[in-house]
C-alpha positions in Angstrom: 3.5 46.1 11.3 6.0 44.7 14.1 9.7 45.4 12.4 10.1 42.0 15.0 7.3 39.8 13.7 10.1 37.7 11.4 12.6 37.1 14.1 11.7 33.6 15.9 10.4 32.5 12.0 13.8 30.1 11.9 13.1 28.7 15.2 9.7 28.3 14.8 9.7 26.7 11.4 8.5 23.4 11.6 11.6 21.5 9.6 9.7 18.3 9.3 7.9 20.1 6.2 11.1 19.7 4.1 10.0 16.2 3.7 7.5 15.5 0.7 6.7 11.9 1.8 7.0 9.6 5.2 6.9 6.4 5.7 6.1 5.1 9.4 7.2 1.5 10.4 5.8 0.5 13.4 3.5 -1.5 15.5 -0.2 -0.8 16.9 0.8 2.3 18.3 2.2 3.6 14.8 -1.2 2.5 13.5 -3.4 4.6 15.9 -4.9 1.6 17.1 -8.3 2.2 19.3 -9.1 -0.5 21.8 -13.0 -1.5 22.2 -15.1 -3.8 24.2 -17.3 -5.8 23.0 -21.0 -7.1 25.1 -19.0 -10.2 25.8 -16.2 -8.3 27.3 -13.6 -9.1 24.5 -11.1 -6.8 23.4 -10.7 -5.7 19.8 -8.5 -4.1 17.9 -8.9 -1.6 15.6 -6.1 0.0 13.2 -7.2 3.8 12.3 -4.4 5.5 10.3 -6.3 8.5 10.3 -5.4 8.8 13.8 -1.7 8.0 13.8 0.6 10.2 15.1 2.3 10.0 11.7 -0.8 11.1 10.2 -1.2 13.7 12.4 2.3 14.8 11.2 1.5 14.5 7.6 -1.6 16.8 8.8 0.4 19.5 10.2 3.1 19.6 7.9 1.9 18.9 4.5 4.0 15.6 4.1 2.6 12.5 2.3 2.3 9.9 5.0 2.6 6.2 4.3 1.3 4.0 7.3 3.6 0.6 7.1 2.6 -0.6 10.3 -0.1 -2.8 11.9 -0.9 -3.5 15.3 0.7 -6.5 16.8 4.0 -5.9 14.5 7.5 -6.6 15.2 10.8 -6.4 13.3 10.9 -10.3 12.8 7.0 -10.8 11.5 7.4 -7.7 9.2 10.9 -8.7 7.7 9.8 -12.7 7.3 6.7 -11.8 6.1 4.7 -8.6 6.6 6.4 -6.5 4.3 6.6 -8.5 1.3 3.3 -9.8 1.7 1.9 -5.8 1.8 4.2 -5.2 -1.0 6.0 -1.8 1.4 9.3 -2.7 -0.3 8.4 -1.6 -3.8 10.5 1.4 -5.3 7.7 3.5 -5.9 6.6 3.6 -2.3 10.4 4.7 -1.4 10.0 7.6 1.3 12.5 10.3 1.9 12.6 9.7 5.5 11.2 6.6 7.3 10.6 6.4 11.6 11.0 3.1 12.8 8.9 2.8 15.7 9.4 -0.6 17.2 10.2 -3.2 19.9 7.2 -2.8 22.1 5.8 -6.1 20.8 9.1 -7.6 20.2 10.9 -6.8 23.4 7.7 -7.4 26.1 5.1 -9.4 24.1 8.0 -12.4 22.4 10.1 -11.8 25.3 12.9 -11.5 22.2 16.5 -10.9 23.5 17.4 -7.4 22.8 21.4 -8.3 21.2 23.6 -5.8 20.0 24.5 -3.8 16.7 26.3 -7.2 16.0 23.2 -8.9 15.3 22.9 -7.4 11.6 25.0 -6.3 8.5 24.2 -3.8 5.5 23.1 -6.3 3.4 19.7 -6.2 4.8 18.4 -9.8 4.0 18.5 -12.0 7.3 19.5 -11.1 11.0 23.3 -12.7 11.7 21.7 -13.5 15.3 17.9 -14.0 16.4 17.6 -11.1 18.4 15.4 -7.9 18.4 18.5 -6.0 17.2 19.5 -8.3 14.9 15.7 -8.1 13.1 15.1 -4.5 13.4 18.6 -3.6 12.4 18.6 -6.2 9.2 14.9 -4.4 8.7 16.1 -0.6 8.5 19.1 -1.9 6.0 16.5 -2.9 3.8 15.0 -0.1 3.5 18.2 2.0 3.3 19.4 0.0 0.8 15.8 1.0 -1.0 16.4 4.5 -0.4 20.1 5.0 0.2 19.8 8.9 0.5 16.6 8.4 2.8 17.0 9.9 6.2 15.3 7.7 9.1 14.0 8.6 12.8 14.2 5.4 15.2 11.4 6.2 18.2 12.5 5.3 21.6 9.9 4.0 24.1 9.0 6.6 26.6 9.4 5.5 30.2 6.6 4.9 32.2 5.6 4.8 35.8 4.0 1.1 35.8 7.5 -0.8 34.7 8.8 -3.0 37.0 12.5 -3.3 37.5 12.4 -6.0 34.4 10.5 -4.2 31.9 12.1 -0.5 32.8 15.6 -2.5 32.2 14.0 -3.4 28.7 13.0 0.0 28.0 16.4 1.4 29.0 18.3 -1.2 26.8 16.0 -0.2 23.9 16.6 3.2 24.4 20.7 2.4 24.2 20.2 0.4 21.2 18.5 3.0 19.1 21.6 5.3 19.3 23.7 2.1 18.8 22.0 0.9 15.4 21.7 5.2 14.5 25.4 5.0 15.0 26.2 1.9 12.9 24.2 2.8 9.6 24.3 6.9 9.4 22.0 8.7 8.2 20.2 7.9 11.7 18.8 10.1 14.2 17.3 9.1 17.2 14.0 10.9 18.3 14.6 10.3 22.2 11.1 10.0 24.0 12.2 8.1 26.7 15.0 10.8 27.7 12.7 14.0 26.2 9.1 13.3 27.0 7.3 13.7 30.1 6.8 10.1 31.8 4.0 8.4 31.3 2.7 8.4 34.5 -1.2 8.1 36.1 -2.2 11.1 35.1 -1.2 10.6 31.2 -2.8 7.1 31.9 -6.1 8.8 32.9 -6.4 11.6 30.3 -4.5 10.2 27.2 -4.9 6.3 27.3 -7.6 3.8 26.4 -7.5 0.0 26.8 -3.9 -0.5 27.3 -3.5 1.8 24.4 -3.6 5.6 23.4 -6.6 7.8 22.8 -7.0 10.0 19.3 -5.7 13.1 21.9 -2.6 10.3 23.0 -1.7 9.7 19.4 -1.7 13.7 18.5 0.2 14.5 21.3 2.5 11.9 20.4 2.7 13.6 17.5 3.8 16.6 18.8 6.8 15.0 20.7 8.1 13.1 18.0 7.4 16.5 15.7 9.4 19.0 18.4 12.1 16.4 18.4 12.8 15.5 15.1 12.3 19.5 14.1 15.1 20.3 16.6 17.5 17.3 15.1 16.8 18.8 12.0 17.8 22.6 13.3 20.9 21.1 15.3 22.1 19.0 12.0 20.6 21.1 8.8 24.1 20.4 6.9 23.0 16.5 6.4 19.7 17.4 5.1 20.6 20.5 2.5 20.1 17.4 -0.2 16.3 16.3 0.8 15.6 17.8 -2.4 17.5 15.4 -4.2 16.3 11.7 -2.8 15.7 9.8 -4.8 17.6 11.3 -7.6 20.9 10.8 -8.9 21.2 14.8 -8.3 24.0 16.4 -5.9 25.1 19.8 -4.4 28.1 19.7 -6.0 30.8 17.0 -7.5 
């Protein structure tokens, strides 16, 4: 046997296996939503969890994976209603780690301003301002404030070729904001997609994408990026998650 064979084993430990269970917030593309056609030549919309990129995680990791997401989502809909309504909020469904992966919908599709980490406070009941920040922000707090230990992954948007100078100025402000709201509530860690992965350009389009959405190779690839990243946050930061162990408990290192 190689006397070498354990020497990469730290670095090429996937970290994201500390986690026992996930939850994913997000949108259609959280939900590994599959675009048809119909004879008629209508779209339609189809949520398959199974090929989420979260459940491709769970897949590859071992992790209990809990899909709170639905195509169409955004902050506001899921906070006012969605959440209750699906009953996500209940202590028994409380994750150790949650991604947040939203704004697509909110940003481009209800043209919502983006605001600023001013928009919300810890209590995590309503938004101070009507603003995407302001919604997402008060949205996270809620679940922080379900799962105070919890450690959660905000997803920002990869860039893509197609953005005009409007939307790519969305995109970038979405990108800012995530490390903003990480910033303000701790525990936050931002898996960077639009600084990390490669752009989204015609030739992802062609191999990866289906219907203005993602194939099930886009959503496992995706699931490799967000993986990678939030396996080398974990490597670069291991002190704030020596306690994994202990979410959800009233159990500490030391006192």
């Amino acid at each position: 046997m190689d006397k070498d064979i354990l020497k990469n084993a730290e670095k090429e430990t996937g970290w994201l296996s500390i986690f026992r269970t996930i939850a994913y917030v997000g949108d259609s593309l959280s939900s590994g939503e599959l675009v048809s056609v119909d004879k008629n030549g209508n779209y339609e919309y189809n949520d398959y969890f199974e090929y989420s990129w979260g459940q491709y995680i769970a897949r590859k990791y071992g992790n209990t994976a809990y899909n709170f997401s639905r195509g169409g989502m955004t902050a506001k809909e899921y906070l006012e209603s969605f959440g209750d309504r699906m009953r996500y909020f209940r202590p028994e469904l409380a994750a150790q780690a949650y991604f947040f992966a939203l704004g697509e919908n909110d940003l481009f599709g209800r043209k919502q301003e983006p605001g600023t980490v001013d928009d919300f406070d810890e209590d995590g009941v309503a938004p101070l301002r009507d603003t995407f920040a302001g919604w997402f922000g008060t949205l996270l707090m809620r679940y922080k404030n379900l799962q105070p230990r919890a450690k959660f992954f905000l997803v920002a948007m990869p860039d893509r070729y197609d953005d005009d100078e409007f939307h790519a100025g969305l995109r970038k402000r979405h990108h800012e904001l995530m490390y903003e709201i990480a910033a303000k509530v701790g525990s936050a860690y931002v898996i960077d997609l639009y600084e990390y992965a490669p752009l989204d350009d015609e030739e992802f389009f062609r191999r990866h994408m289906m219907n203005g959405h993602l194939t099930p190779s886009g959503y496992l690839l995706t699931a490799e990026f967000i993986s990678r990243l939030a396996d080398a946050i974990i490597d670069e930061n291991m002190a704030d998650f020596r306690e994994v162990g202990f979410i959800g408990t009233s159990l500490v290192e030391k006192r």
